[in-house]
C-alpha positions in Angstrom: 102.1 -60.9 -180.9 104.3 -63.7 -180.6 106.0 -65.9 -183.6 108.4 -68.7 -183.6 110.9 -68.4 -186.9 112.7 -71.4 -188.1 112.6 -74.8 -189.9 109.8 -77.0 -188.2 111.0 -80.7 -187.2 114.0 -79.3 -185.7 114.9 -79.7 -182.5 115.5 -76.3 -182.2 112.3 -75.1 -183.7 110.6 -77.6 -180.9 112.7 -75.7 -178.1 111.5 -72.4 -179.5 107.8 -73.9 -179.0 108.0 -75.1 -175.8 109.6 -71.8 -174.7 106.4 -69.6 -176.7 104.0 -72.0 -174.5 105.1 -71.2 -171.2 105.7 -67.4 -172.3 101.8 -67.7 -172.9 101.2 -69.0 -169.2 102.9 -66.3 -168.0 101.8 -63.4 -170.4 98.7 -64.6 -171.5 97.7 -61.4 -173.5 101.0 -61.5 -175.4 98.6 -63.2 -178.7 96.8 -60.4 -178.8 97.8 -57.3 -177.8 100.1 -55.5 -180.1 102.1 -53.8 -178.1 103.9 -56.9 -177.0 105.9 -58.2 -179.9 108.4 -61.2 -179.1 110.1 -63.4 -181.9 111.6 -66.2 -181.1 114.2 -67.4 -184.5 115.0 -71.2 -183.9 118.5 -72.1 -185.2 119.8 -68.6 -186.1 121.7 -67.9 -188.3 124.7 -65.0 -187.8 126.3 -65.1 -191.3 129.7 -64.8 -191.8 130.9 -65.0 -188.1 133.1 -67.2 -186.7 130.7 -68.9 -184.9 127.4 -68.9 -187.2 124.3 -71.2 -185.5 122.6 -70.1 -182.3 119.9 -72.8 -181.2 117.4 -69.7 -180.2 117.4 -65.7 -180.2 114.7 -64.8 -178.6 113.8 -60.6 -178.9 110.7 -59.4 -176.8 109.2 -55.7 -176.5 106.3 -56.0 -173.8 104.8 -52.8 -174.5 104.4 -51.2 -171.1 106.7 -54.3 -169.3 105.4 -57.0 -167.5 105.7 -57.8 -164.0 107.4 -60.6 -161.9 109.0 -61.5 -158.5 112.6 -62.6 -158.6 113.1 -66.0 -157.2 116.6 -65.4 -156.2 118.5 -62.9 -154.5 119.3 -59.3 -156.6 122.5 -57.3 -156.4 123.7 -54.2 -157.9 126.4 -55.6 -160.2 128.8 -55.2 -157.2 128.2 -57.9 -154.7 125.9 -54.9 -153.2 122.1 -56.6 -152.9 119.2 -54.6 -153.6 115.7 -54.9 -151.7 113.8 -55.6 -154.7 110.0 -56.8 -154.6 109.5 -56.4 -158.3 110.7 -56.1 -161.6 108.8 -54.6 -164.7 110.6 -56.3 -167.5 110.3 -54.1 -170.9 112.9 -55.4 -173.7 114.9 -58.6 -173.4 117.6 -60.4 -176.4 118.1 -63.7 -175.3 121.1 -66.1 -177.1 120.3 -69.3 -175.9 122.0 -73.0 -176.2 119.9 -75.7 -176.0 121.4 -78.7 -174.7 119.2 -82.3 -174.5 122.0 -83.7 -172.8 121.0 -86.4 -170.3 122.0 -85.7 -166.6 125.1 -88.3 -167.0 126.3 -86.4 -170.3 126.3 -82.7 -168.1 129.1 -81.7 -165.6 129.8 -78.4 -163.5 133.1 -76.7 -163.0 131.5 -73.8 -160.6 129.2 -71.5 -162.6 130.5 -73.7 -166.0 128.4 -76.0 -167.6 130.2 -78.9 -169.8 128.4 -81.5 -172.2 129.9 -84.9 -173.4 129.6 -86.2 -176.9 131.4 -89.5 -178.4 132.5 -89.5 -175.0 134.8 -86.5 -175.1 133.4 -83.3 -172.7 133.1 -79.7 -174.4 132.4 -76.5 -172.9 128.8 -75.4 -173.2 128.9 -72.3 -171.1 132.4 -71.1 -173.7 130.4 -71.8 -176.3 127.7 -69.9 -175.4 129.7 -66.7 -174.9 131.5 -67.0 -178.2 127.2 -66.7 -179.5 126.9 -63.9 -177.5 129.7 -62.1 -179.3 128.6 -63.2 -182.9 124.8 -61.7 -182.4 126.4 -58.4 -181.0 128.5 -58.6 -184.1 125.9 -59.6 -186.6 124.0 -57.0 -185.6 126.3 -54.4 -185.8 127.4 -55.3 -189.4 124.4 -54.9 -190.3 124.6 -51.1 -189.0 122.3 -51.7 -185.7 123.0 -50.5 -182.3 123.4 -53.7 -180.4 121.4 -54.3 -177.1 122.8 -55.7 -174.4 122.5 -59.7 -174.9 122.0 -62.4 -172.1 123.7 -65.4 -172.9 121.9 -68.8 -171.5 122.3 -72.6 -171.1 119.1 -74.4 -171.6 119.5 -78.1 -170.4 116.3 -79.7 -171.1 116.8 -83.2 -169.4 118.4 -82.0 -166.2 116.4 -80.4 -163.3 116.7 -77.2 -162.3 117.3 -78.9 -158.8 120.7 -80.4 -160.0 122.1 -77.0 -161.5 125.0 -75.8 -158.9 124.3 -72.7 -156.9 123.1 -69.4 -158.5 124.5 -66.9 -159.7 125.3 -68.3 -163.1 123.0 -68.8 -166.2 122.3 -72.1 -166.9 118.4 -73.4 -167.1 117.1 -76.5 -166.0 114.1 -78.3 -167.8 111.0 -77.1 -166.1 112.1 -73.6 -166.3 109.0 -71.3 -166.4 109.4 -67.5 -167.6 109.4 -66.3 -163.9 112.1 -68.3 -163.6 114.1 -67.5 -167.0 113.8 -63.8 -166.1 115.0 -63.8 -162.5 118.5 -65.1 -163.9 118.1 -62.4 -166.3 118.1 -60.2 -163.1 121.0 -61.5 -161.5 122.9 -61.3 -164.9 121.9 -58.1 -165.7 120.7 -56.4 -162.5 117.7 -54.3 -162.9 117.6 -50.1 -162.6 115.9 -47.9 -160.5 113.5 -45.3 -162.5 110.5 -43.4 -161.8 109.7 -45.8 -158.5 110.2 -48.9 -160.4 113.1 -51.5 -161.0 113.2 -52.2 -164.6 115.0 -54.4 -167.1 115.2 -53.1 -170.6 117.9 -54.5 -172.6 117.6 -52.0 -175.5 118.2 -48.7 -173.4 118.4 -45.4 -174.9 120.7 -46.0 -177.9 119.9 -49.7 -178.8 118.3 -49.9 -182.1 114.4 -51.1 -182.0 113.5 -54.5 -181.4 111.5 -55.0 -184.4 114.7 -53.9 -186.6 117.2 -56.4 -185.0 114.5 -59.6 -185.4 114.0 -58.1 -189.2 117.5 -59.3 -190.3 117.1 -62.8 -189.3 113.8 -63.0 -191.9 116.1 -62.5 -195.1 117.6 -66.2 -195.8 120.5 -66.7 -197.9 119.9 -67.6 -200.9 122.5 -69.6 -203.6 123.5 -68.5 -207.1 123.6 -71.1 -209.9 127.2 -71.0 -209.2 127.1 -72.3 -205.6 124.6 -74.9 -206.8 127.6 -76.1 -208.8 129.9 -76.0 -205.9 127.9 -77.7 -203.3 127.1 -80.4 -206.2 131.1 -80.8 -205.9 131.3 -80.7 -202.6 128.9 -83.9 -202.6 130.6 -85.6 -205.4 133.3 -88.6 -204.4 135.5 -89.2 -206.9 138.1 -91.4 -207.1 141.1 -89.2 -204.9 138.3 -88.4 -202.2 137.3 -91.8 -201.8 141.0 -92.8 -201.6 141.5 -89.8 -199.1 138.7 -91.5 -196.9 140.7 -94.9 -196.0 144.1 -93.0 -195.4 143.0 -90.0 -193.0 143.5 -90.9 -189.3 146.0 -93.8 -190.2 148.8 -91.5 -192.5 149.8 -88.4 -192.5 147.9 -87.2 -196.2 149.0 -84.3 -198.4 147.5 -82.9 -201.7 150.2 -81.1 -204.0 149.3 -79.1 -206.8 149.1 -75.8 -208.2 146.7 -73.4 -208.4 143.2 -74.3 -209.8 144.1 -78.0 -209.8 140.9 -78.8 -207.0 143.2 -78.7 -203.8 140.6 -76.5 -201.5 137.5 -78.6 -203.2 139.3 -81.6 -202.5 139.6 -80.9 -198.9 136.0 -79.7 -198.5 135.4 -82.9 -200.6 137.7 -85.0 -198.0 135.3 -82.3 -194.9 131.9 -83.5 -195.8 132.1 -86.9 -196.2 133.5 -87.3 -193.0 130.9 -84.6 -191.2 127.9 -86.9 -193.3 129.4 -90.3 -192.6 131.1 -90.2 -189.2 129.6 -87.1 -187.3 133.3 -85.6 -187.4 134.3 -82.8 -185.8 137.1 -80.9 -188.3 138.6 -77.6 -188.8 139.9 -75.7 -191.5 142.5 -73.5 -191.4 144.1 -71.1 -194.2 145.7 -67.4 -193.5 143.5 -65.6 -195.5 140.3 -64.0 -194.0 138.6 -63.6 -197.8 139.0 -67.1 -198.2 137.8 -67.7 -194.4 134.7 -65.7 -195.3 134.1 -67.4 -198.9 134.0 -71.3 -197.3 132.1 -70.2 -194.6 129.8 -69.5 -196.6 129.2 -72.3 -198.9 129.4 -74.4 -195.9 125.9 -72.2 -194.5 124.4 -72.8 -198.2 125.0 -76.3 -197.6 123.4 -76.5 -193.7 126.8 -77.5 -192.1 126.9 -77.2 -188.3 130.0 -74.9 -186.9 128.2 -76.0 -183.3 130.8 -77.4 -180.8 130.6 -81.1 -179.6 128.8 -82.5 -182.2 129.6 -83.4 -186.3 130.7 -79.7 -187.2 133.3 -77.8 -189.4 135.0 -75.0 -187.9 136.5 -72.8 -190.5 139.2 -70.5 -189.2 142.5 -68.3 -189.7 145.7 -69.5 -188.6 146.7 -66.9 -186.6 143.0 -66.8 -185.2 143.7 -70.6 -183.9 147.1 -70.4 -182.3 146.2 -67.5 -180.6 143.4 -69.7 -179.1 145.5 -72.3 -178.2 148.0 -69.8 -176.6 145.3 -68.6 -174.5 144.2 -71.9 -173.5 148.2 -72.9 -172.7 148.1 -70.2 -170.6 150.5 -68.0 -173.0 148.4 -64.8 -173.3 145.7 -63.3 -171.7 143.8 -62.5 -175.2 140.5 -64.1 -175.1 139.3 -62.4 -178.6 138.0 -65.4 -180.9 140.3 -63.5 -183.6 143.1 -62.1 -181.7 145.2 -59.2 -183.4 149.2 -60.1 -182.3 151.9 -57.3 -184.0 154.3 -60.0 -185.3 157.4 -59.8 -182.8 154.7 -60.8 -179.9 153.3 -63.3 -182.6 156.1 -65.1 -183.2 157.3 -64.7 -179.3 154.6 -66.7 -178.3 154.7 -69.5 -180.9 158.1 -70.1 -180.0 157.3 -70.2 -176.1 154.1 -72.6 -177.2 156.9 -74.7 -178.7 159.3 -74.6 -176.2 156.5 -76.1 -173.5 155.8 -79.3 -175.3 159.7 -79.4 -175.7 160.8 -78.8 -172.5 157.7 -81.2 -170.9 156.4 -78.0 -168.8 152.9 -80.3 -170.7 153.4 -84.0 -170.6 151.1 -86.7 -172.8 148.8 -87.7 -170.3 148.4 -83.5 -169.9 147.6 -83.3 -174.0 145.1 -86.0 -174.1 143.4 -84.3 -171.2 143.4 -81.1 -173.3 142.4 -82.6 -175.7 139.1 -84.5 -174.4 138.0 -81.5 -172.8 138.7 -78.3 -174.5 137.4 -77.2 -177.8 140.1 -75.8 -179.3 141.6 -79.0 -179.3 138.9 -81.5 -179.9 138.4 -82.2 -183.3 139.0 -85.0 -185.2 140.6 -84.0 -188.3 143.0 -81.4 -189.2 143.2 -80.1 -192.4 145.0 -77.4 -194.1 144.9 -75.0 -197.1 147.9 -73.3 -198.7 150.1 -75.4 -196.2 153.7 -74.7 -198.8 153.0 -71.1 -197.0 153.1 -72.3 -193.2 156.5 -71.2 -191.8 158.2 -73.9 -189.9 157.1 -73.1 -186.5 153.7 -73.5 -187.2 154.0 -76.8 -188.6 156.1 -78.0 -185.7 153.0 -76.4 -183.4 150.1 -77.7 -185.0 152.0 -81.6 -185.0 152.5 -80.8 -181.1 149.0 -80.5 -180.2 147.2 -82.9 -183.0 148.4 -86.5 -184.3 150.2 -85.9 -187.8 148.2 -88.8 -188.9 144.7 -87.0 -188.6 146.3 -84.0 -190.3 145.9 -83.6 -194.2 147.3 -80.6 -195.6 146.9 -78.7 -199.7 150.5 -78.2 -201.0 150.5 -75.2 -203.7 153.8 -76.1 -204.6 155.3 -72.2 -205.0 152.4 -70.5 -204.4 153.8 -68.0 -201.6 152.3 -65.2 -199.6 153.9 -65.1 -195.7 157.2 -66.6 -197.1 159.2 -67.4 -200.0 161.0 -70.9 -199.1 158.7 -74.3 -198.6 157.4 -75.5 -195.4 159.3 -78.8 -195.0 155.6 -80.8 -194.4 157.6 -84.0 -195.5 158.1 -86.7 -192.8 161.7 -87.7 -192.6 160.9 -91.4 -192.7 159.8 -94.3 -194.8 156.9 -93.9 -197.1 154.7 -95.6 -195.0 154.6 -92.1 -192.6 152.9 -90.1 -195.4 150.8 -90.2 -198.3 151.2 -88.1 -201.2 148.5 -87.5 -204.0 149.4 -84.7 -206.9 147.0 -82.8 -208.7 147.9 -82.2 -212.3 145.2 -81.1 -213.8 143.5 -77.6 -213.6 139.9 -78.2 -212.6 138.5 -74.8 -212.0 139.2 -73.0 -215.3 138.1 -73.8 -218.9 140.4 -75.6 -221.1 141.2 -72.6 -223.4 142.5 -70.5 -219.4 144.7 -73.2 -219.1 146.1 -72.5 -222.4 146.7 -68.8 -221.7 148.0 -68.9 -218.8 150.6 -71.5 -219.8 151.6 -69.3 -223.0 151.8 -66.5 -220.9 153.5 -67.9 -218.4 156.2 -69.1 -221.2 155.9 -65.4 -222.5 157.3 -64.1 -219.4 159.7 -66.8 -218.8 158.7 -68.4 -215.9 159.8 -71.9 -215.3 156.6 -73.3 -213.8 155.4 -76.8 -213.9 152.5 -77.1 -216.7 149.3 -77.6 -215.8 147.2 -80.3 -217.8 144.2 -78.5 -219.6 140.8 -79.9 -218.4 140.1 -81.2 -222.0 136.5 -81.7 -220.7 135.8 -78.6 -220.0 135.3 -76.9 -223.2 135.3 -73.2 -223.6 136.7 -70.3 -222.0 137.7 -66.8 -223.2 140.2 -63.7 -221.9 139.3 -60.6 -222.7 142.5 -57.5 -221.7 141.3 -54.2 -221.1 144.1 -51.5 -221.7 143.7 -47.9 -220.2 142.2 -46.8 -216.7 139.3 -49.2 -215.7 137.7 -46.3 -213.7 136.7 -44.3 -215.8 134.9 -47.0 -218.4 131.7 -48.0 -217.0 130.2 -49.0 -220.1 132.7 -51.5 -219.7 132.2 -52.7 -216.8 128.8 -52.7 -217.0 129.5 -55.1 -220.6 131.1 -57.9 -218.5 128.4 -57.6 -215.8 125.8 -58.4 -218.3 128.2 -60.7 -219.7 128.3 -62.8 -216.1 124.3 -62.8 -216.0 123.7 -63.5 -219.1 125.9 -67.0 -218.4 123.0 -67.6 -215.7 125.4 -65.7 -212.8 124.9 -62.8 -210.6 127.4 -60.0 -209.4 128.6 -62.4 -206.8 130.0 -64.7 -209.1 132.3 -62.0 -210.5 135.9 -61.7 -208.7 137.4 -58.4 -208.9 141.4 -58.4 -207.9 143.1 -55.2 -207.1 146.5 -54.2 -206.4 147.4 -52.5 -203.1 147.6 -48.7 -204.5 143.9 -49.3 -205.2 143.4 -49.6 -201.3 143.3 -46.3 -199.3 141.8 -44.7 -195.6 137.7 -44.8 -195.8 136.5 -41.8 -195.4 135.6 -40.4 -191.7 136.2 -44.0 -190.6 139.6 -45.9 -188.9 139.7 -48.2 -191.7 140.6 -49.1 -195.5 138.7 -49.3 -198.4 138.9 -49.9 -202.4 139.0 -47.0 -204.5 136.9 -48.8 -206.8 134.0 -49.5 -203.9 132.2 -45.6 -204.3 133.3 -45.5 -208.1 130.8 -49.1 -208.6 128.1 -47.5 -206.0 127.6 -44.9 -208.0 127.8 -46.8 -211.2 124.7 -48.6 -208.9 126.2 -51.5 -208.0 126.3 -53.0 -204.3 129.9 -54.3 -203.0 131.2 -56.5 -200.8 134.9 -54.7 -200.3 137.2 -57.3 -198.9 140.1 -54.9 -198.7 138.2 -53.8 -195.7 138.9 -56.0 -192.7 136.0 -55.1 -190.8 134.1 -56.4 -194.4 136.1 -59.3 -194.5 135.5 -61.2 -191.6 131.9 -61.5 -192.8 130.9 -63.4 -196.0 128.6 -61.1 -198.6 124.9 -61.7 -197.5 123.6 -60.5 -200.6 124.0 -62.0 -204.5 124.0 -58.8 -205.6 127.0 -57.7 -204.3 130.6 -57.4 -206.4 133.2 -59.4 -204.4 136.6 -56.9 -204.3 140.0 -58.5 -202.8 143.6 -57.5 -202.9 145.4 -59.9 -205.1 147.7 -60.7 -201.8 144.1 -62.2 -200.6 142.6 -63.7 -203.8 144.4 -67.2 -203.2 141.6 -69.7 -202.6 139.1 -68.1 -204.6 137.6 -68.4 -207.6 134.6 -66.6 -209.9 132.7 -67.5 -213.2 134.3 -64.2 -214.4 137.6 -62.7 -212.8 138.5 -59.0 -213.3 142.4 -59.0 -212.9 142.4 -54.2 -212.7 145.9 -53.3 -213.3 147.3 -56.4 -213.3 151.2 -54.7 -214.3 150.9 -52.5 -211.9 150.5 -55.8 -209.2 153.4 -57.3 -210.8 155.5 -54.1 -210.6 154.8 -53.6 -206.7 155.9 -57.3 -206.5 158.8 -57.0 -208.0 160.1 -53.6 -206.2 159.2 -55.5 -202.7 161.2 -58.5 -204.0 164.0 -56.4 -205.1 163.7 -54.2 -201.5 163.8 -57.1 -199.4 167.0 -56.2 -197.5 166.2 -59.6 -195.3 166.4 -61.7 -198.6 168.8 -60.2 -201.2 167.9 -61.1 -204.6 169.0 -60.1 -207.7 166.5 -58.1 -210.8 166.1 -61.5 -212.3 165.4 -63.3 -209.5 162.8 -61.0 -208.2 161.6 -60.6 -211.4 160.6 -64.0 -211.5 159.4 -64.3 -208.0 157.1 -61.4 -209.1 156.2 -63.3 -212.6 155.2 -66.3 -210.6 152.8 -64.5 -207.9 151.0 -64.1 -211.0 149.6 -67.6 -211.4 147.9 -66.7 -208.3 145.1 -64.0 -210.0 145.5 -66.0 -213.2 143.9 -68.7 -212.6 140.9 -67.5 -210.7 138.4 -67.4 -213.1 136.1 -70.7 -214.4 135.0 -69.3 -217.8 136.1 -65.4 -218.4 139.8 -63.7 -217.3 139.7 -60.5 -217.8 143.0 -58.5 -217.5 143.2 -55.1 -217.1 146.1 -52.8 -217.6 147.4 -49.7 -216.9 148.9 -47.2 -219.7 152.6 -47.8 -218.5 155.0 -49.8 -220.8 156.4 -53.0 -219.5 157.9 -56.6 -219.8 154.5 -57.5 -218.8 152.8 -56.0 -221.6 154.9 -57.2 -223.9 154.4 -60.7 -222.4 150.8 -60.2 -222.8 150.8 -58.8 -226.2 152.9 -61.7 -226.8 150.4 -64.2 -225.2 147.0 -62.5 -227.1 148.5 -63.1 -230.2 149.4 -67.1 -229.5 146.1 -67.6 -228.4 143.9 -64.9 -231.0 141.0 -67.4 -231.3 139.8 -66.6 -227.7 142.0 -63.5 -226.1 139.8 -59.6 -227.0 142.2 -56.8 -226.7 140.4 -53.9 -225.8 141.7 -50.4 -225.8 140.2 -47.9 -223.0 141.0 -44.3 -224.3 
């Protein structure tokens, strides 16, 4: 049996045809004998990776193996060649890029295979790789033993005549399956067993074919929720469309605080300039929860993360510079998320710096960099959270992209990494930058905005006040006091509460603070103590404490979203669940009072710890639920303080 997955019309679903038709020529039987089974999924999809879309995976058991003479010469691996006559191929995973690139659009380096769009050249063979190591690592979230995968490069308007010398694994046009499996060969050299050479890509400890093709059948599907977003996402109101005319000619920056539209604003700003220009963008924020969340609203929506082409590329900070380090020649790590301690980390970003200072890489150098390798070939910059950017990262990202294609979100006194402002500001005329604030709270219900400013008064914080959405009507908070694991009854009140709104468990945000977060259980890694409390109370869970977990988006709508309030910034729910909020604030405020590099007084970090809280607090569109721990505390009596200003729409509810 043979199928081809995948949306028809698409180029990629065409590719995936042509290669099932030629499969046929050489396997005739393969329609009907069942003990061949080869899928072939046209424009893959690895959710939650850093690089999501793979043009075709192709997975193929052939029963007892099919035979075939290798065209070119074989070698052990080693430079060693083997005498082989034939091979008996049995299980192959294919990631393939298909490329439609004319013959004066391709170049070689060697073995390398580069493609040119809008007239800039990208790395085909690099980007092929990187889809190599996003199916190994889809596959393995989703607990399968991963085969071993053979990347290749299908150029379908250039002969196989014109491709440089083999060994390397780029396809020309008229490849036929004789073909295609002979650079399998040299790739992945074949073994000697039982008097035949053999290629099986699934070995002894691969998990079956038929379970790795399964997980590409389930598609994502949106809640009502996301239907909302993306609907905002393809809205233009007046500050996008005003964004539109000054990117690429100013320097732009959004300021406002948090739930004011900052992040929607830029993704606002990111698709109109994908639809409309075929731009190539990137995102970048520090926090992998927020990393996962976009990416996958951006999949919902059928955005491209492809290289070359329109596309937005969605990534960590530290995940980019270390990139770009790699690429200056700075570090050996080739990791598309690299893991620096932070003495190396800030080592290298100050001898990054230092190279464009010293002009060890001249301007001619930088536009040559940055016609020709991805990681500097987009368009538009554009950054979230950018008050928490330390100053060296500034000065980097301005050293390898114009300032004037940059456009960065402002949170004001929002801070995570730091607790002084980047200095974003040009020093120059007005005419350098643009400035647009955001004053009004978009994401929560009118009566939030209320809270949250009377608490915020409560506890004495000397915040700017955000203007209530008068618009958006509604809104309640509902404080839980006493230990929120042991009231399921509870919990399972406010997840009734979310789908009877029209939601599912996705939709729910559930913060906790770090002493929630402990070792996992027979594995090297973290996990929320709440995580096996809600599986037993039946619930699924997505644990972003976890940072194996958080690197992927939830797959599932029926999974409860769990973050540490350190990475909540960003993101938002129809319903947030705030679990011992004071006992947050208190951690906060010991770790502002410890900090023996920045000496503060009890009031000062007292404050410092008051305002992380409009972070969590302003989360949540319609419900804010706060839960509390048994201890007495200024934050209580803030609370207390707050419920009773706002009775008409705060529930106190004791847990005893």
């Amino acid at each position: 049996m043979i199928t081809v997955l995948g949306t028809e019309g698409t180029s990629e679903y065409e590719a995936g045809c042509v290669l099932r038709d030629r499969l046929l020529r050489f396997v005739p039987d393969v329609v009907d004998n069942d003990a061949h089974q080869v899928q072939i999924i046209a424009g893959a999809q690895c959710h939650g990776q850093r690089v999501r879309d793979i043009d075709l995976v192709v997975i193929a058991s052939f029963g007892n193996g099919v035979a075939f003479e290798p065209a070119f010469p074989i070698n052990d691996g080693y430079g060693n060649p083997l005498n082989v006559k034939s091979i008996n191929v049995e299980r192959l995973c294919l990631a393939v890029e298909v490329k439609d690139h004319t013959q004066n659009d391709v170049r070689f380096i060697g073995p390398r295979v580069e493609v040119r769009y809008q007239g800039d050249w990208h790395d085909a063979t690099s980007q092929n790789q990187q889809q190599l190591y996003s199916l190994k690592a889809y596959l393995e979230w989703h607990h399968l033993n991963a085969p071993f995968i053979i990347p290749l490069v299908w150029l379908r308007n250039v002969s196989s005549l014109d491709l440089p010398p083999r060994p390397h694994n780029v396809i020309g046009a008229e490849t036929v399956w004789s073909t295609l499996l002979s650079v399998v060969a040299q790739l992945s050299p074949p073994h000697w067993d039982s008097g035949v050479w053999k290629i099986d890509a699934f070995g002894r400890n691969a998990s079956p074919p038929s379970m790795a093709a399964q997980i590409f059948t389930a598609n994502l599907v949106p809640t009502h929720l996301d239907r909302k977003r993306m609907e905002r996402l393809n809205e233009r109101d007046s500050r996008s469309l005003h964004l539109e005319t000054i990117v690429g000619s100013q320097f732009a920056i959004l300021r406002g605080r948090g739930g004011t539209g900052k992040t929607i604003q830029l993704l606002q700003l990111a698709k109109r300039l994908y639809d409309t220009d075929g731009a190539r963008i990137l995102l970048l924020t520090y926090n992998h929860a927020l990393v996962a969340d976009i990416r996958r609203l951006l999949s919902l929506l059928g955005v491209s993360d492809g290289i070359g082409e329109g596309s937005i590329q969605v990534q960590t900070v530290h995940s980019y510079f270390g990139q770009a380090m790699h690429v200056l020649g700075l570090t050996q790590e080739i990791d598309t998320d690299p893991h620096f301690d932070d003495r190396r980390y800030q080592e290298l970003k100050r001898e990054a710096i230092t190279y464009f200072e010293s002009g060890a890489i001249t301007e001619s150098d930088h536009l040559v960099l940055q016609g020709t390798v991805q990681v500097f070939s987009f368009d538009y910059i554009l950054v979230d959270e950018a008050q928490d950017w330390p100053d060296d990262e500034r000065v980097l990202l301005f050293s390898l992209h114009d300032r004037r294609k940059v456009v960065i979100a402002d949170g004001v006194d929002q801070f995570v990494r730091s607790q002084t402002p980047s200095s974003w500001r040009p020093h120059g005329t007005a005419a350098d930058f643009h400035l647009t604030r955001l004053t009004t709270c978009l994401r929560m219900k009118a009566n939030l905005s209320r809270f949250v400013a009377s608490f915020t008064e409560c506890l004495d914080i000397s915040a700017e006040r955000i203007e209530p959405n008068v618009e958006a009507h509604g809104g309640s908070v509902i404080v839980l006091d006493g230990d929120y694991r042991y009231f399921k009854d509870q919990h399972d009140s406010l997840v009734n509460r979310n789908t009877t709104d029209g939601n599912r468990p996705i939709d729910m945000l559930i913060c906790v603070p770090p002493s929630f977060v402990c070792s996992a259980p027979s594995e090297q890694s973290v996990e929320c103590t709440l995580a096996p409390v809600f599986r037993e109370w039946g619930y699924e869970v997505w644990d972003g404490t976890s940072v194996s977990t958080r690197r992927h988006y939830p797959t599932s709508t029926e999974q409860l979203r769990i973050v540490q309030y350190d990475s909540c910034r960003g993101l938002e729910g129809w319903m947030s669940v705030n679990v011992e909020l004071d006992t947050f604030f208190a951690h906060k405020f010991e770790t502002f009072l410890q900090d023996a590099e920045h000496p503060t007084t009890e009031e000062s970090a007292r404050l410092q710890a008051a305002r992380w809280l409009l972070i969590p607090l302003t989360r949540a569109i319609d419900t804010l639920v706060i839960n509390l721990s048994a201890k007495p505390s200024i934050f209580r009596d803030a609370l207390e303080a707050a419920a009773a200003n706002c009775s008409d729409f705060v529930e106190w509810r004791t847990l005893r």
